[in-house]
MDAnalysis code that builds the backbone (N, CA, C; Angstrom):
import MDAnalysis as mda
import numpy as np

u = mda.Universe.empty(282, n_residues=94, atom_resindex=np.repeat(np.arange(94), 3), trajectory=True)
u.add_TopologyAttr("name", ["N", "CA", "C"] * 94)
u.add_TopologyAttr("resid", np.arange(1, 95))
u.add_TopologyAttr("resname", ["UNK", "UNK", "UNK", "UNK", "UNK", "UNK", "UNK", "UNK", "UNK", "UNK", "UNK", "UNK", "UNK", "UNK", "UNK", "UNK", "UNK", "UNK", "UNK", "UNK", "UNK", "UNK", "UNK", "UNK", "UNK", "UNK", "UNK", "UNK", "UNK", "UNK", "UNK", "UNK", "UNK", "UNK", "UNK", "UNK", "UNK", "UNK", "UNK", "UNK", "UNK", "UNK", "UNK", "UNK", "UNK", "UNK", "UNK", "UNK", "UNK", "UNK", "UNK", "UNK", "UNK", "UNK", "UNK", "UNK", "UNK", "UNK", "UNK", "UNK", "UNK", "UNK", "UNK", "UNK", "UNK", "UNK", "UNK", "UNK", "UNK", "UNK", "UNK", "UNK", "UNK", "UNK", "UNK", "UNK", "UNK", "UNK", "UNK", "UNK", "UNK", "UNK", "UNK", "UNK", "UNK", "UNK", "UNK", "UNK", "UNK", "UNK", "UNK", "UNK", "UNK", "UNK"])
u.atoms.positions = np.array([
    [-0.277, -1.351, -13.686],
    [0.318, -1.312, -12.373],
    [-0.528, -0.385, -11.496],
    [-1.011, -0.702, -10.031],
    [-1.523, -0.116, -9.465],
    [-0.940, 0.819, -7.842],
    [-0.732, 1.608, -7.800],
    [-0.756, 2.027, -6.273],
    [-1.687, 2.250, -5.278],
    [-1.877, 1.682, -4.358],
    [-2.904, 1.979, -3.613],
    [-2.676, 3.242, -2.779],
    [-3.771, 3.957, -2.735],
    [-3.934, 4.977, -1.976],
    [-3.144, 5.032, -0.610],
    [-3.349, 3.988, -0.142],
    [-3.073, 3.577, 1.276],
    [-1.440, 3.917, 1.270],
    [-0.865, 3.479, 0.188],
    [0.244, 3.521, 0.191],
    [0.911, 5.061, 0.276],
    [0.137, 6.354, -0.603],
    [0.170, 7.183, -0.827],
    [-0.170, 8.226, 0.774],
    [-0.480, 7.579, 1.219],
    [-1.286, 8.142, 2.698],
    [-0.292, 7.713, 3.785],
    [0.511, 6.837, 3.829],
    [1.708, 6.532, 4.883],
    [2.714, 6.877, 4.123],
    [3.226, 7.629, 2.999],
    [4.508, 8.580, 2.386],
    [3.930, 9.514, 2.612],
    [3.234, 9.854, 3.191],
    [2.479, 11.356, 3.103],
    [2.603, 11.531, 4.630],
    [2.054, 10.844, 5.314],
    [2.489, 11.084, 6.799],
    [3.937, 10.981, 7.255],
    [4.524, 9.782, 7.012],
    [5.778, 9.640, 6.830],
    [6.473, 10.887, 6.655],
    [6.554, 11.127, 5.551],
    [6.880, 12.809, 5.717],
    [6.802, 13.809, 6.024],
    [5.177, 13.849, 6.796],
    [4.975, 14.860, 7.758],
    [5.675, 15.100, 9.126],
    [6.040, 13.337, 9.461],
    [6.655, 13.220, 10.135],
    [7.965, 12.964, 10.569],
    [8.258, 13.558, 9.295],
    [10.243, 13.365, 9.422],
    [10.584, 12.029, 9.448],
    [9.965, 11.067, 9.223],
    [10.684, 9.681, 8.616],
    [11.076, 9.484, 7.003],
    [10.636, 10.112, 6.575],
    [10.566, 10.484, 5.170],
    [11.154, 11.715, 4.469],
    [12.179, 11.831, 3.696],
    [12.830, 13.237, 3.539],
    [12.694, 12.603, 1.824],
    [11.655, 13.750, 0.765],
    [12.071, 13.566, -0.604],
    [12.053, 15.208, -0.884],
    [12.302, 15.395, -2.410],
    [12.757, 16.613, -2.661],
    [11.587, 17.650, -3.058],
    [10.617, 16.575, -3.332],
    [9.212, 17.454, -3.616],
    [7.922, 17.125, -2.430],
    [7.129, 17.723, -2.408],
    [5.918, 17.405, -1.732],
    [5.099, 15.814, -1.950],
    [4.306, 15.817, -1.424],
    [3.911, 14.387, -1.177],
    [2.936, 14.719, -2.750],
    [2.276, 15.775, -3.456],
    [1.487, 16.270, -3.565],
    [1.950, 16.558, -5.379],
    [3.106, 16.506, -5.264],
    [4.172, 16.223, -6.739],
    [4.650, 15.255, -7.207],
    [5.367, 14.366, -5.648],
    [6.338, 13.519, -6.247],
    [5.437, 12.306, -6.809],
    [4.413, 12.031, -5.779],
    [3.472, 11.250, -6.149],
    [2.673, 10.616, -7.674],
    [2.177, 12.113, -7.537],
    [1.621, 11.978, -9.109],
    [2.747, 11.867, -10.322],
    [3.948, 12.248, -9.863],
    [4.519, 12.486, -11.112],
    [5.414, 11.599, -11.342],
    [5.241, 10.651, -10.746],
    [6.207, 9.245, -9.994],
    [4.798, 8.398, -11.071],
    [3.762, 8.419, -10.496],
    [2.705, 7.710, -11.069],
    [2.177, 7.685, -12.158],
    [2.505, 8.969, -13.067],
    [2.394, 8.936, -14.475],
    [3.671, 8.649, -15.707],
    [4.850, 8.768, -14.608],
    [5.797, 8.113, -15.474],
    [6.061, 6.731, -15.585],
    [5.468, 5.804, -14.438],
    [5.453, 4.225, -14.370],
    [3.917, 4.211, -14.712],
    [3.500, 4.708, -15.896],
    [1.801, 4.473, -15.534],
    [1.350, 3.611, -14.756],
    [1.174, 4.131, -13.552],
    [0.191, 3.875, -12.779],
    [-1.453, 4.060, -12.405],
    [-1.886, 3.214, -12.035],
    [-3.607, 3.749, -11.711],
    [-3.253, 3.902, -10.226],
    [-4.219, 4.324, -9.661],
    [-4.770, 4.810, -8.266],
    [-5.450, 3.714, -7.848],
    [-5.098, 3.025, -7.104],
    [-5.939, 1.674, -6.429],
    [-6.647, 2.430, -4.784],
    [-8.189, 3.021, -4.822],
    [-9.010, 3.595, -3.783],
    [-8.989, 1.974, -3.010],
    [-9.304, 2.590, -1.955],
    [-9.852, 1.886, -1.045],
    [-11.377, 1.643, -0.951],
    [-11.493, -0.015, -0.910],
    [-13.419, 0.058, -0.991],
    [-13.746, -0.681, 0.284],
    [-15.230, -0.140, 0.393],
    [-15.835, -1.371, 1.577],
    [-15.149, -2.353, 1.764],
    [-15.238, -3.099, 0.720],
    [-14.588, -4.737, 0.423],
    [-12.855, -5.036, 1.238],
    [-12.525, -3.813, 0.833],
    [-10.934, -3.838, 1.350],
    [-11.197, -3.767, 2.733],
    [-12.076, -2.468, 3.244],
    [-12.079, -2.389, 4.562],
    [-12.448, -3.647, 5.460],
    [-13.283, -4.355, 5.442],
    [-14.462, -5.031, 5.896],
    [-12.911, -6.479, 5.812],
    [-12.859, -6.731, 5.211],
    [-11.688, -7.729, 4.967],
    [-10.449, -7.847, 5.825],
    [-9.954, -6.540, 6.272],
    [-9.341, -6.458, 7.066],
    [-9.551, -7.648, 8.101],
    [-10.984, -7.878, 8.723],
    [-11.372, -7.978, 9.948],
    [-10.957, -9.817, 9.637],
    [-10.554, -10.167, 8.394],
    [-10.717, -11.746, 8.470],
    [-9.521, -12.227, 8.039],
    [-8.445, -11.224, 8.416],
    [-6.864, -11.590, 8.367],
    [-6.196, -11.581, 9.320],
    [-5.211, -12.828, 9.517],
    [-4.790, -13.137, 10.525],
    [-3.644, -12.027, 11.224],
    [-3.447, -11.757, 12.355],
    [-3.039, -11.050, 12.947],
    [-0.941, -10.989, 13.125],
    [-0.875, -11.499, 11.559],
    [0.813, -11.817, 11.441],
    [1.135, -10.435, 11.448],
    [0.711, -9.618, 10.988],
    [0.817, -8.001, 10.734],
    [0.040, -7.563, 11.887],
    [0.658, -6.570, 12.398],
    [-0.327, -5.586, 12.564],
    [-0.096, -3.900, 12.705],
    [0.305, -3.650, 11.326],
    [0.218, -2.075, 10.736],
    [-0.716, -2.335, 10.147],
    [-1.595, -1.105, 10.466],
    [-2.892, -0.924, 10.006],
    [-2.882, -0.612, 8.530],
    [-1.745, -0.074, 7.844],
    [-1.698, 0.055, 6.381],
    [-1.361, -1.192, 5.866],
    [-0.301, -2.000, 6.456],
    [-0.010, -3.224, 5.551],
    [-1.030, -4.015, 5.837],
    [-1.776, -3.986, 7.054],
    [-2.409, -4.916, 7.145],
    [-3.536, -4.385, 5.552],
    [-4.285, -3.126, 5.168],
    [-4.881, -2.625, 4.462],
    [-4.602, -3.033, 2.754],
    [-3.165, -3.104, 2.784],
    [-2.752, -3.391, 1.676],
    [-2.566, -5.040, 1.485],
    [-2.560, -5.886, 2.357],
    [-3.176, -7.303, 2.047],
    [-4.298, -8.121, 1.476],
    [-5.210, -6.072, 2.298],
    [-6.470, -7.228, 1.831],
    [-6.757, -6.699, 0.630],
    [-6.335, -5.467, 0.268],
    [-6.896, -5.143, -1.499],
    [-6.190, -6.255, -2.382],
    [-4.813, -6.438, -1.638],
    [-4.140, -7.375, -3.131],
    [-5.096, -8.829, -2.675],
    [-5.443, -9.028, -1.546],
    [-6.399, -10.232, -1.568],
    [-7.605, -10.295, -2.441],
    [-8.692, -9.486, -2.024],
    [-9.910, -8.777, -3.330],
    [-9.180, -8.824, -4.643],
    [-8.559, -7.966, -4.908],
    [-7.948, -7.400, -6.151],
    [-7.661, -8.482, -6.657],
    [-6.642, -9.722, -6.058],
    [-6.087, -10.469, -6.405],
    [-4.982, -10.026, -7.526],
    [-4.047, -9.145, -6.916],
    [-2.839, -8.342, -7.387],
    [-2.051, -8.700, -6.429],
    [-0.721, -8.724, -7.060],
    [0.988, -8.707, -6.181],
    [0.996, -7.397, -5.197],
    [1.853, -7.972, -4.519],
    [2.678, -6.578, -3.635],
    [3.813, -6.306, -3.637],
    [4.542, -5.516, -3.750],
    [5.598, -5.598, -3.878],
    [5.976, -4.964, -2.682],
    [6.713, -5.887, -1.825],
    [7.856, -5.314, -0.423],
    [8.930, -5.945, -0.153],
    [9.294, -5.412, 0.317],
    [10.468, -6.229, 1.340],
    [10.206, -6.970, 3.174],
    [8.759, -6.811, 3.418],
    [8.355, -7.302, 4.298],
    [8.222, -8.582, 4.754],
    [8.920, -9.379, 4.779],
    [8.834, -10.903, 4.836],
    [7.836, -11.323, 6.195],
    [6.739, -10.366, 6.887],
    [5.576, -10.390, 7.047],
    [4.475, -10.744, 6.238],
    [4.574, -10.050, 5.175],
    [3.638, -10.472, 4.164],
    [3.269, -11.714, 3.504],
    [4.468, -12.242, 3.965],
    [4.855, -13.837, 2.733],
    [3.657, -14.397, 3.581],
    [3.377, -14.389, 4.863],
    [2.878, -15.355, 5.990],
    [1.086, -15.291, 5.227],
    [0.423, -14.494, 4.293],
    [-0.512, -14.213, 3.950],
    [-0.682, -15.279, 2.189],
    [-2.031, -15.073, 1.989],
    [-2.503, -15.433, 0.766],
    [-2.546, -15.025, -0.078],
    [-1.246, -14.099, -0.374],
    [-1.028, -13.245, -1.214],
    [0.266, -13.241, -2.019],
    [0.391, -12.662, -3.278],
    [1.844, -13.108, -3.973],
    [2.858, -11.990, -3.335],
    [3.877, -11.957, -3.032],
    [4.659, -10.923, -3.001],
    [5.959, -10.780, -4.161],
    [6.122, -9.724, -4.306],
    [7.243, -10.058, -5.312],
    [7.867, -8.975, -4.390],
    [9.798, -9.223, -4.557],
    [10.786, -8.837, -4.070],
    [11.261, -9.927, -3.053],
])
């Protein structure tokens, strides 16, 4: 199972910015969330970035849009509740 960074970087702002209230830091809950569902760390590459630019404009949050295109490359699920996402070439589960 992978998390992408990206994902880790909008709970992190999120909570900087008071949309987000958890009981530990972005900086705890994270990792320790991620080693009990072993998780890997899914970075962001060129490939993800650059990809962005050749997805259609059904989204446009710059993170989800980000997280389309790794599970596009990657060719991995997403898991949301965004029924934005479905509109893409990508699996969603939920």
């Amino acid at each position: 199972m992978l998390l992408s960074v990206v994902s880790a970087w909008e709970l992190a702002l999120n909570m900087q910015t008071g949309k987000l209230r958890l009981a530990e830091s972005p900086s705890v809950y994270i990792p320790t969330r991620m080693a009990h569902y072993a998780m890997e760390a899914l970075p962001v590459k060129l490939a993800h970035a650059v990809a962005v630019e050749s997805l259609q404009l059904h989204h446009r949050d710059p993170f989800d849009r980000m997280l389309i295109a790794q599970a596009t490359i990657e060719g991995v699920s997403i898991l949301t509740a965004d029924p934005a996402f479905r509109r893409y070439a990508v699996k969603v589960l939920w």
